[in-house]
N, C-alpha and C positions, 0 to 999 in steps of 0.2 A: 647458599643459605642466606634467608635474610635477615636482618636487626634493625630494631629501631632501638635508637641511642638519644637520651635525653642529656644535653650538656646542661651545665647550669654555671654562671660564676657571679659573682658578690659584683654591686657595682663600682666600688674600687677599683676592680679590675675589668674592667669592660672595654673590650676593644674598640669600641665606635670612634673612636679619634688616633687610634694607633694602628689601623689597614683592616677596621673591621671585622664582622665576623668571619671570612674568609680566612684570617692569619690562624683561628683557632682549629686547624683540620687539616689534612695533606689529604687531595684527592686523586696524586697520581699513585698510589700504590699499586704495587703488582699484586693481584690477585682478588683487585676490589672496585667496585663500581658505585658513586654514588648516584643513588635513584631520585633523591629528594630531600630538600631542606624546606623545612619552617620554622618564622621565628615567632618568638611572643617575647619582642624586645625590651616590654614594659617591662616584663619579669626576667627578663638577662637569663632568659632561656631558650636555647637550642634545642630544636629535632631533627634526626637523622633518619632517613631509609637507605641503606648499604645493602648492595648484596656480596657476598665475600664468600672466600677458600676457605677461611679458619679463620680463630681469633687473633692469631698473630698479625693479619692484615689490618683488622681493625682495631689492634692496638697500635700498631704503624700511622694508622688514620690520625686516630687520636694525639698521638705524641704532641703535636707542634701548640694543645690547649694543655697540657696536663700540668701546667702551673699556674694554669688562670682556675680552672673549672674542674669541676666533680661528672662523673657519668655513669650512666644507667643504660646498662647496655640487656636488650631481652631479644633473645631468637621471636622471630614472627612469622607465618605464612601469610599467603594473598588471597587464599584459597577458603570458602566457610567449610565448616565440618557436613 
């Protein structure tokens, strides 16, 4: 299944001098693939495309941000109707 996940954090906490956005996300998780990041840095906001097993994976993803940032996580297809 896939998701797009909008991170977001306050600029207080913005990793850009502490290992970047990279520090906020685990991409080796078992059962998840990320597909795609975009940033829109000015707004210390993150996009994700993951394709994942269940939510548990992408709550695994998520972990290593969820004391910097808020997320918005919505099932998506690739596919038009």
């Amino acid at each position: 299944m896939l998701f797009h996940i909008t991170q977001v954090h306050v600029p207080e906490s913005c990793p850009r001098d502490d290992g970047g956005f990279k520090t906020l996300f685990n991409p080796d998780v078992k059962g998840l693939a990320l597909v795609k990041v975009y940033g829109a840095f000015s707004e210390h906001k993150l996009h994700y495309v993951v394709e994942a097993d269940n939510m548990e994976a992408v709550n695994k993803f998520l972990h290593p941000g969820l004391r910097r940032c808020s997320h918005v996580i919505t099932p998506v297809i690739d596919q038009p109707f």
